[in-house]
C-alpha positions as CSV (number, residue, x, y, z in Angstrom):
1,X,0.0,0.0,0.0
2,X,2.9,2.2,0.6
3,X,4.4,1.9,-2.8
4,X,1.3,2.4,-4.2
5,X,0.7,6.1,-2.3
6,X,3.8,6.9,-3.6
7,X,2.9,6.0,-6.8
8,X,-0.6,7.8,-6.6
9,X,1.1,11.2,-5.2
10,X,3.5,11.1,-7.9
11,X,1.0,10.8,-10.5
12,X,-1.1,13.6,-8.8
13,X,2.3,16.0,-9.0
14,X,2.5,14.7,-12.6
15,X,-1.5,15.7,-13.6
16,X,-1.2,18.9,-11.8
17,X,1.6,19.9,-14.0
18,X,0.2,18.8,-17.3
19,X,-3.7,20.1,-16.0
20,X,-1.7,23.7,-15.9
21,X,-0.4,23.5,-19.6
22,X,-3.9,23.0,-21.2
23,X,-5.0,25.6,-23.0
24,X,-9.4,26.1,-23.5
25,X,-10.0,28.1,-26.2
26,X,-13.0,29.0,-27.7
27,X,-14.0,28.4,-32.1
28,X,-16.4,26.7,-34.1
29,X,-16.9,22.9,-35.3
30,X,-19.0,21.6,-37.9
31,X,-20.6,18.1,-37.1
32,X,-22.8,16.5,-39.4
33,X,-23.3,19.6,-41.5
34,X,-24.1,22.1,-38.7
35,X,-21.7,24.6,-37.5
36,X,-21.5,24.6,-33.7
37,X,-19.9,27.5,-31.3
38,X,-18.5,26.0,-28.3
39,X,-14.6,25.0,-26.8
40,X,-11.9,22.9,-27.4
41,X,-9.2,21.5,-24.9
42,X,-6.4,19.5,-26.7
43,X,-5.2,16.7,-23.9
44,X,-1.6,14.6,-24.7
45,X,-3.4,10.9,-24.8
46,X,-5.1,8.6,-27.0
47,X,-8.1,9.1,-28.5
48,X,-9.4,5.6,-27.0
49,X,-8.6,6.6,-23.8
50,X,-10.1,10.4,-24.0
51,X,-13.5,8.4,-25.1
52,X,-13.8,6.0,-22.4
53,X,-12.9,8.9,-19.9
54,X,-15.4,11.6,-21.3
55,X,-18.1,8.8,-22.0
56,X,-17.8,8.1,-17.8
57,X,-17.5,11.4,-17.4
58,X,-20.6,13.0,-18.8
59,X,-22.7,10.4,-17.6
60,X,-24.0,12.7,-14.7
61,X,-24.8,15.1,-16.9
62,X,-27.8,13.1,-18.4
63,X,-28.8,10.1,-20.8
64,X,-26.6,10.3,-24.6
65,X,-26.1,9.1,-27.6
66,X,-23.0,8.7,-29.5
67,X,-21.9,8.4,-33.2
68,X,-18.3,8.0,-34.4
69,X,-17.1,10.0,-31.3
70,X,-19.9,12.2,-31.1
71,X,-21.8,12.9,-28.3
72,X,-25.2,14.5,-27.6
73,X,-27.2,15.3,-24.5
74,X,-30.4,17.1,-25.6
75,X,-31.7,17.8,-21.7
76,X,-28.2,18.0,-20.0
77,X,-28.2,18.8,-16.7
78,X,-25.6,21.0,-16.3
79,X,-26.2,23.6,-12.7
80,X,-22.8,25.3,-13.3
81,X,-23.7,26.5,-16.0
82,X,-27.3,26.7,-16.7
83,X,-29.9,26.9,-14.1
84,X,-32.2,25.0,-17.2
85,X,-31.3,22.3,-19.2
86,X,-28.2,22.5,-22.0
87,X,-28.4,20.9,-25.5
88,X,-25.6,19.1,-24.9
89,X,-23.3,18.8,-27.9
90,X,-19.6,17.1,-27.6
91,X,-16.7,15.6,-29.9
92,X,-13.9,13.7,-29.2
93,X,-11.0,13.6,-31.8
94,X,-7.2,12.6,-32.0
95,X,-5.3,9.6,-32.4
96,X,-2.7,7.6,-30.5
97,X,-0.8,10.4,-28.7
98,X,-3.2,13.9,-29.1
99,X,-7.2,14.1,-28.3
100,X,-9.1,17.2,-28.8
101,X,-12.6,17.1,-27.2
102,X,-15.2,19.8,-28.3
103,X,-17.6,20.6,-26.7
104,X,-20.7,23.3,-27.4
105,X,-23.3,24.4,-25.1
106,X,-26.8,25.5,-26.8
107,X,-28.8,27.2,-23.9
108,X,-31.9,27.4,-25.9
109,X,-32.4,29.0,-29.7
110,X,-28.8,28.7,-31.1
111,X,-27.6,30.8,-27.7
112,X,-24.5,29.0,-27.3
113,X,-21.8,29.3,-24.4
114,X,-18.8,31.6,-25.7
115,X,-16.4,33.7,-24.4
116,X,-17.3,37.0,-22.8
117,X,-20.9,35.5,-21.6
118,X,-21.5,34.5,-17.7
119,X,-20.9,30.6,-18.2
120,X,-17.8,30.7,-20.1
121,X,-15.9,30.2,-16.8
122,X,-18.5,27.6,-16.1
123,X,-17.3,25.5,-19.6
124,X,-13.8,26.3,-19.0
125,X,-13.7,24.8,-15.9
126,X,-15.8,21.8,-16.3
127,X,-13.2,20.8,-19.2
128,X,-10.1,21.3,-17.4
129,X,-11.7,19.4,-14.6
130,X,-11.7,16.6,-16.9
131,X,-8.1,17.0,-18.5
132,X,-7.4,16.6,-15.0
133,X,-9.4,13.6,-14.1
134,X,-8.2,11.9,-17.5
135,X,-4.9,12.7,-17.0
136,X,-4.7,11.4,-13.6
137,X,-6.0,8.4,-14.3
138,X,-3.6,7.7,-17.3
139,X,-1.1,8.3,-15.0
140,X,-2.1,6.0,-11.9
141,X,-2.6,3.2,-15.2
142,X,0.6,4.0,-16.4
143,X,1.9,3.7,-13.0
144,X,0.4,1.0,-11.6
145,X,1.0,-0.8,-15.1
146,X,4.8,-0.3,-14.3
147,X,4.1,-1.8,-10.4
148,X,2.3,-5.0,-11.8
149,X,5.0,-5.3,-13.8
150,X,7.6,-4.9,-11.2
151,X,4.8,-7.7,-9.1
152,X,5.4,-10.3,-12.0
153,X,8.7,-9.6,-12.5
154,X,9.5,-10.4,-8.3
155,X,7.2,-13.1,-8.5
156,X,9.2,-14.8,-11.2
157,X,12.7,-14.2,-9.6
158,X,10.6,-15.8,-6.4
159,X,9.6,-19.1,-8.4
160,X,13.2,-18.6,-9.7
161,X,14.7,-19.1,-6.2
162,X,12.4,-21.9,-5.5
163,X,13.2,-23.7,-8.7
164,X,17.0,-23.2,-7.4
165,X,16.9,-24.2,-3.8
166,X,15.0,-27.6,-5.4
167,X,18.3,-27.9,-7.5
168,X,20.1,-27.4,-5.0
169,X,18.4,-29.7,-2.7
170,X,18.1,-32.6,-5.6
171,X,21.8,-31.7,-5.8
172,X,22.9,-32.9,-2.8
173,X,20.7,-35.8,-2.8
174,X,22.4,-36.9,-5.8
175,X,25.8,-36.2,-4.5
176,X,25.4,-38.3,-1.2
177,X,23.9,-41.1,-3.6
178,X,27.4,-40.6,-5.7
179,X,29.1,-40.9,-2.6
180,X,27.6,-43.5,-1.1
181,X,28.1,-45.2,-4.6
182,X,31.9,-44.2,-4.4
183,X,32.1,-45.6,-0.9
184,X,30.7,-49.3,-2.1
185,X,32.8,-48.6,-5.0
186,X,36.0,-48.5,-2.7
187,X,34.8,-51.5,-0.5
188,X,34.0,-53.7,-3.9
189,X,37.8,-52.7,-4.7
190,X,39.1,-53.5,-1.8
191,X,37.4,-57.2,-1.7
192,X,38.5,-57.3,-5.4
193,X,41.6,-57.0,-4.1
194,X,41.8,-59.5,-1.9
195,X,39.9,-61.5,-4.2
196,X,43.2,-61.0,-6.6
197,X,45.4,-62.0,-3.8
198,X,43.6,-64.8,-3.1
199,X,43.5,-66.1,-6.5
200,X,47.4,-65.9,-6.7
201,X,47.6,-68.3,-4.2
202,X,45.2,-70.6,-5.5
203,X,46.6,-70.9,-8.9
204,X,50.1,-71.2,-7.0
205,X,48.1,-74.3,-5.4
206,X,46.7,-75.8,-8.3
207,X,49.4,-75.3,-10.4
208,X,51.1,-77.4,-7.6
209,X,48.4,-80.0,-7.6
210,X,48.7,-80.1,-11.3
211,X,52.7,-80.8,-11.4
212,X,51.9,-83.7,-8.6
213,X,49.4,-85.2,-10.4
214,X,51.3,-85.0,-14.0
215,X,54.1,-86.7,-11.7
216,X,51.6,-89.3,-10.9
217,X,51.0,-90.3,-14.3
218,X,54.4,-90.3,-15.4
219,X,55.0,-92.8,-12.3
220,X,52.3,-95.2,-13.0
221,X,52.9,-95.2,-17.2
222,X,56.3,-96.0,-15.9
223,X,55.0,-98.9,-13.7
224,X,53.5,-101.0,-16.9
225,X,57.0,-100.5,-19.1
């Protein structure tokens, strides 16, 4: 849990200082054919990402639909910066590194949020809000990522040592059987040995039977001559 604050505080310095650098400007966007007044907020992550953030995102602000990263909220509720409800319009573009999310406010009639009117602040606000919640969270992923990571990677040194200290375990096993081999080894020599030794003085004796007993037949061929 420790590691993790860490991580979780570093990411929170991280967001803070990327949250400052976006810039919300206000301009125009054409969807579908109709031109819509609103702001934009470029944010330094995938376009997938930026989706999957803003769709969580605006979900308190009412029930929408989307289309090819287009979203709508006809009765947005939206206090901050309408008292009644906003047609809701939004658009999330980018690719792998860059998003830009659009977003237009019609108060009723084609009155749309701009800058110089009373909810501009309002708009500006509730999109930096969520560079900063999507930032954050790409950075605890990205972070936490890199711990689960650093998790499997201890976990296989772990199984590593486990694997080892079996070795090393079956090692010794093996070399006590080795050396209880070499120790009969020695003992068969030794008998062999004396076997050797033994045999020397058995052929000594039969070769001494064998000259008596060659003598013998000598003696008794002599006999009938």
């Amino acid at each position: 849990m420790k590691l993790r604050n860490i991580l979780v505080s570093v990411s929170l310095l991280l967001t803070a200082a990327n949250t400052q650098a976006q810039t919300v400007y206000a301009g125009e966007q054409t969807i579908d054919k109709q031109v819509y007044k609103g702001l934009f907020l470029t944010i330094p992550l995938s376009d997938k990402q930026v989706e999957k953030d803003w769709e969580e995102y605006i979900k308190s602000f009412g029930r929408s639909s989307s289309s090819r990263g287009t979203y709508r909220i006809t009765t947005a509720d939206m206090k901050d910066i309408s008292a009644e409800p906003v047609n809701f319009t939004s658009q999330v573009k980018g690719n792998k590194k860059s998003t830009t999310v659009f977003t237009a406010y019609d108060l009723g009639g084609g009155n749309y949020v701009s800058a110089g009117n009373g909810n501009y602040d309002a708009a500006d606000k509730m999109l930096k809000d969520f560079a900063a919640k999507s930032l954050y969270n790409d950075e605890v992923r990205v972070a936490e990522e890199g711990f689960n990571e650093s998790q499997k990677n201890h976990q296989k040194m772990v199984k590593k040592g486990e694997t080892l200290a079996r070795d090393i375990e079956n090692n010794k096993k093996e070399k006590e059987k080795l050396l209880r081999k070499i120790d009969e080894n020695a003992k068969e020599l030794e008998q062999l040995l004396k076997d050797v030794e033994t045999n020397k003085v058995d052929q000594t004796t039969a070769s001494t039977d064998m000259d008596n007993k060659r003598k013998n037949v000598e003696t008794v061929k002599a006999k009938k001559q």
